[in-house]
C-alpha positions in Angstrom: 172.0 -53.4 -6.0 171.2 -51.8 -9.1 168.1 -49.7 -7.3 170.5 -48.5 -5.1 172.8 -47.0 -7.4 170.0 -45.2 -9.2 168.5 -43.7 -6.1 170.8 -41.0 -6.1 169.8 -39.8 -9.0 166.1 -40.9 -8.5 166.7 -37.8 -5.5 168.1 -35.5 -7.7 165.3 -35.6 -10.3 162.5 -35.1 -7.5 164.5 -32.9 -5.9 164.8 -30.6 -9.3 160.7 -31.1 -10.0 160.1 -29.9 -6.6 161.5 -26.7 -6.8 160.4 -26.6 -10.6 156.8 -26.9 -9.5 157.3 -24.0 -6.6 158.6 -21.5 -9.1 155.6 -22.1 -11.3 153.5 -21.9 -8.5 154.8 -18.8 -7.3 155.5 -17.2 -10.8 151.4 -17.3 -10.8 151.0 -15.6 -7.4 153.6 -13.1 -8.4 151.6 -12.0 -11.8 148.6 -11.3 -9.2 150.7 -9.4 -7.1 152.5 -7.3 -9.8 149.0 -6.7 -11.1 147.5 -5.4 -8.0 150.6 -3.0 -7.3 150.5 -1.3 -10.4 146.7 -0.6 -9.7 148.0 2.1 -6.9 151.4 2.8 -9.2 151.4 6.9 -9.3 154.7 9.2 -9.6 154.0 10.2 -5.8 154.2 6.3 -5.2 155.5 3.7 -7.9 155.0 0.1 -7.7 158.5 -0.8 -6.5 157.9 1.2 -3.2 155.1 -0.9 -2.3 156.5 -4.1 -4.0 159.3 -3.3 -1.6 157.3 -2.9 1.3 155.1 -6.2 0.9 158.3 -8.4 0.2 159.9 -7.2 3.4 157.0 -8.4 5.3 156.9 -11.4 3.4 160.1 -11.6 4.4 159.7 -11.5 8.4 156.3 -13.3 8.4 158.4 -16.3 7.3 160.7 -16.5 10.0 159.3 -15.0 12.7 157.3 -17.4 15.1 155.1 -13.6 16.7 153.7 -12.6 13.6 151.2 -14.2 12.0 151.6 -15.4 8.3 148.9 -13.6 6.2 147.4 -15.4 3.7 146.5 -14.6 -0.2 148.8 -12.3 -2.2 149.6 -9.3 -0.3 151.6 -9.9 3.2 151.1 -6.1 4.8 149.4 -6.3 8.0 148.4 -3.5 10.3 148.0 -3.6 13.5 144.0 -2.8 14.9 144.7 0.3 16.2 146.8 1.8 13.2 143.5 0.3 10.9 140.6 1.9 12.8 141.7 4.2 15.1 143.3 4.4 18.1 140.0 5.9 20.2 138.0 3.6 18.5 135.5 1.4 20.3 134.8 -0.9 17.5 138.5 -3.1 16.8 136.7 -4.4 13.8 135.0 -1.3 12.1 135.2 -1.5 8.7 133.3 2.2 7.8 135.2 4.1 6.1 133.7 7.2 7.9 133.8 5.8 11.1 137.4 4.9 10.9 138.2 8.3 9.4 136.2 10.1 12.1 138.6 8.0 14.8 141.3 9.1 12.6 142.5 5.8 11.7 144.2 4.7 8.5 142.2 2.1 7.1 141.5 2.9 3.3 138.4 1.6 0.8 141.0 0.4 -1.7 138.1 -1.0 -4.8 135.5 0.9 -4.0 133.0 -1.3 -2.4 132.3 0.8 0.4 134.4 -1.3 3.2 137.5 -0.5 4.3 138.9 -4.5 5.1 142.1 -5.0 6.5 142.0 -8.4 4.7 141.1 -7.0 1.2 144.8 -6.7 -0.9 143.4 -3.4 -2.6 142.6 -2.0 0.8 145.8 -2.8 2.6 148.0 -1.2 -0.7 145.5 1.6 -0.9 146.1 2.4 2.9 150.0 1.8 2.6 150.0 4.4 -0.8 148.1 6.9 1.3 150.6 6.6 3.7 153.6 7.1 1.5 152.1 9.7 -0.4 152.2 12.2 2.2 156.0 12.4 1.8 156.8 13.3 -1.1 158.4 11.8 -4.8 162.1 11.6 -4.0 163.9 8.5 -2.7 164.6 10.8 0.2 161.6 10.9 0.9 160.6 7.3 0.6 163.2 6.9 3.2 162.4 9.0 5.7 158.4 7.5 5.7 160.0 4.1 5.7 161.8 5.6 9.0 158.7 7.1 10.4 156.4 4.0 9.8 158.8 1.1 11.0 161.6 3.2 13.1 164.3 0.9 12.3 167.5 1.6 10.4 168.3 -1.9 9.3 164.5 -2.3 7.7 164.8 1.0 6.2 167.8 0.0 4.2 166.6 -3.5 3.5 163.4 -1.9 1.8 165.3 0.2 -0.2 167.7 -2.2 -1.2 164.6 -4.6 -2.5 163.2 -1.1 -4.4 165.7 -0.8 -6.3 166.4 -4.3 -7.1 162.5 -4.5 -8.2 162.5 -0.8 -10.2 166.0 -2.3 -12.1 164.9 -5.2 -13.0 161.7 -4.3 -13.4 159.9 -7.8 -12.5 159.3 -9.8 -9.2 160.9 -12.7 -10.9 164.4 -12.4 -8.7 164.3 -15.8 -7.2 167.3 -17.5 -9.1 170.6 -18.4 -7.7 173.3 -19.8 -8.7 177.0 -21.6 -7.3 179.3 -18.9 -6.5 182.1 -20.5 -8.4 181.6 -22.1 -12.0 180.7 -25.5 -12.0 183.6 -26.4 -14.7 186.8 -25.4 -12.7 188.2 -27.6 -9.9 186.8 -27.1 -6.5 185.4 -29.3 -3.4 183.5 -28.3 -0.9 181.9 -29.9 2.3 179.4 -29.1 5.2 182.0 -27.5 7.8 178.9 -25.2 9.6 179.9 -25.1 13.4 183.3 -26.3 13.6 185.5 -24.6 16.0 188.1 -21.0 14.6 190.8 -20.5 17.0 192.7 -17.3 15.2 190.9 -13.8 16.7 189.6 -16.2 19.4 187.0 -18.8 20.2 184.5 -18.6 17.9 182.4 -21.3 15.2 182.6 -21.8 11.2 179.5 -19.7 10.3 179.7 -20.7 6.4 180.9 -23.0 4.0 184.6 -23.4 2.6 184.8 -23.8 -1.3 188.2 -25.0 -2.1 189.7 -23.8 -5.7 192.5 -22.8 -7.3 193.9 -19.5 -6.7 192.3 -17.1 -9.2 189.1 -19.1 -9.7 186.1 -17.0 -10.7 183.8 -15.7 -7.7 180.0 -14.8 -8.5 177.0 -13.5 -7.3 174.8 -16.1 -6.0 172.0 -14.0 -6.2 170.3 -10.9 -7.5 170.9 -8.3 -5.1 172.8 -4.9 -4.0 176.7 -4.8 -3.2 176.4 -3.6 0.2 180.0 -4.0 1.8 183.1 -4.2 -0.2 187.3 -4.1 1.4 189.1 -5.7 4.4 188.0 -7.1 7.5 191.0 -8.8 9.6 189.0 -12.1 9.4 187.7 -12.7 5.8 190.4 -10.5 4.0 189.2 -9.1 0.8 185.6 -9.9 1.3 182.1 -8.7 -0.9 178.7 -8.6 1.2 175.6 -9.0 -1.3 172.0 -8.4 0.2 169.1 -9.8 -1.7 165.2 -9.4 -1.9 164.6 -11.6 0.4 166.4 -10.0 3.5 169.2 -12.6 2.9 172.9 -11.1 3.5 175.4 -13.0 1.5 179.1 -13.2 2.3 181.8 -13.5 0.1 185.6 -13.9 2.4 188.9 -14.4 1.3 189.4 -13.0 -1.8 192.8 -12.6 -3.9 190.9 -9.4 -5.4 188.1 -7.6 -6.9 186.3 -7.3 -9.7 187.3 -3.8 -10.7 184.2 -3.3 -12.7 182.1 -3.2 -9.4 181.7 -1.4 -6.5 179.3 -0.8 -3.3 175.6 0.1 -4.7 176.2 -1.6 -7.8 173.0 -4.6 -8.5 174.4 -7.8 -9.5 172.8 -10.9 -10.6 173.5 -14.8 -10.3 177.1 -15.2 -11.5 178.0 -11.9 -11.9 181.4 -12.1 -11.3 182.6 -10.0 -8.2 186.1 -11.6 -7.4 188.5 -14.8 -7.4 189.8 -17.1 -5.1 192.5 -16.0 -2.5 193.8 -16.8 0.9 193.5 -13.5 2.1 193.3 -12.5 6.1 193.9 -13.6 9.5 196.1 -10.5 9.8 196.4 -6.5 9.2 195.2 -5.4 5.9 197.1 -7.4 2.8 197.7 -10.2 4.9 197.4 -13.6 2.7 198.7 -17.2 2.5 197.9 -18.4 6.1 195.7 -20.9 4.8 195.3 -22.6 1.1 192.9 -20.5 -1.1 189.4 -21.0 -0.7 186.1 -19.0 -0.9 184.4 -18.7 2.6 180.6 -18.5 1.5 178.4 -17.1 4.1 174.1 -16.6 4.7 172.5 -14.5 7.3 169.2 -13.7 7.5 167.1 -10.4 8.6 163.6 -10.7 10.7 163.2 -7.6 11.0 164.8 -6.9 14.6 167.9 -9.2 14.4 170.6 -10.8 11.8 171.7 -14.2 12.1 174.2 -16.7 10.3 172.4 -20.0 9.1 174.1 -22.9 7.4 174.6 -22.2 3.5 175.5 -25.9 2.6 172.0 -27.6 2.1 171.4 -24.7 -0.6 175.0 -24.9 -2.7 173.8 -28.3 -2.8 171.0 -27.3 -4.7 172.3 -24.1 -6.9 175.5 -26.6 -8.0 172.9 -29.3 -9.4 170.7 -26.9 -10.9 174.1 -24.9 -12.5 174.8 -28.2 -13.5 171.8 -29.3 -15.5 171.5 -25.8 -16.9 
């Protein structure tokens, strides 16, 4: 009897050295990374820019089943043709002269006299070649961003990962945290799916955290405010996109943090509201339900954005905010 009151917190201890092991692992991989962009760091193209770029198609490899996952430190990827040439016979040249005469993009990147697709100083050489021909300004950045992936939506998710990466100037962005503090009342249970009747048929794409009205609301994440004001459903509601093309989705507020607005970074438990029971109506509608925080997740691949179920990771952030 007594092993099975311990196994709970038997989980909770491998569950914590799990992810304690992953960050170390992946604090590692990012030193290599941040190493290897600041090789090709240059006022026509800084490191963020290409930082930026790599994450995002970190980003999609990792959900996306028609990609493939490239392996070792850098994720960018081009496609044959873009690498070697359209007109080129040889898919696989690796000649830097060849591949220039064919007028494809490939780029020696260290100096060894290959241009590899596979080598991570070739592919960010190639990408800062690329960028380079645009021009300094964040204009400009944008409108080769637009050119090379002609899609809105990535453009904006690149950018918002730039500028998280050039504030905080680091690749270390991966903490979270519970978007209410852990030492006020609140409960909260897996609710994903269940049916909404007001504004018609439609699921629960989130998790209800019930609190007091007035209770704290913070960031769960580093990211970029990128919708703030009143939608007829969530009321008062903060949208928060991170580095990892993850959209998160604050509802219901009472109010705002005055101190913040959209384009403003933020970072686990900054606070942007507190606890209402605004919506369900016209604009300053509140009270047709108890107060509660709606918390929201919906990921980006690159072509479309869904809602997946937040509860399995406010399980985790509330232990960890717990122990910390």
């Amino acid at each position: 009897m007594r092993h099975w009151v311990l196994l709970p917190t038997y989980i909770i201890m491998l569950s914590l050295l799990f992810y304690t092991v992953v960050a170390a692992k992946e604090e590692t991989i990012n030193e290599q990374r941040m190493q290897l962009y600041l090789q090709f760091d240059s006022p026509d193209v800084p490191w963020f820019n290409l930082a930026a770029i790599d994450q995002f198609e970190r980003n999609i490899q990792q959900v996306r089943n028609d990609i493939p996952k490239r392996e070792g430190p850098i994720a960018i990827q081009y496609s044959e043709e873009y690498w070697v040439g359209v007109l080129n016979p040889h898919k696989t040249d690796t000649s830097p002269e060849s591949i220039t005469f064919f007028d494809g993009k490939g780029q020696d990147g260290n100096g060894d006299g290959i241009a590899d697709p596979n080598n991570p100083q070739d592919i960010l050489s190639t990408m800062a070649t690329f960028l380079s021909g645009y021009g300094q300004t964040e204009e400009d950045f944008k409108l080769a961003l637009w050119d090379y992936y002609k899609r809105e939506e990535t453009v904006n998710q690149i950018m918002t990962i730039a500028k998280l990466y050039q504030y905080f100037e680091t690749l270390e962005l991966d903490e979270h945290s519970f978007p209410v503090p852990t030492n006020y009342d609140y409960s909260y249970k897996g609710t994903w799916g269940a049916s909404r009747g007001w504004g018609g048929r439609r699921i629960h794409e989130g998790t209800d955290i019930f609190a007091g009205y007035g209770t704290p609301v913070r960031a769960t994440s580093y990211g970029v405010i990128e919708i703030m004001g009143w939608n007829e459903f969530g009321g008062w509601r903060v949208g928060i996109r991170d580095n990892h093309n993850t959209y998160h989705y604050f509802a219901h507020l009472a109010y705002f943090n005055k101190d913040i607005k959209v384009g403003d970074i933020v970072e686990p438990r900054t606070i942007i509201g507190f606890v209402g029971s605004s919506g369900y109506g016209k604009e300053g509608t509140s009270g047709r339900f108890p107060p509660h925080l709606h918390y929201g997740m919906y990921k980006n691949n690159g072509r479309t954005e869904w809602a997946f179920d937040p509860y399995p990771s406010l399980r985790i952030w509330e232990r960890q905010d717990k122990t910390r």
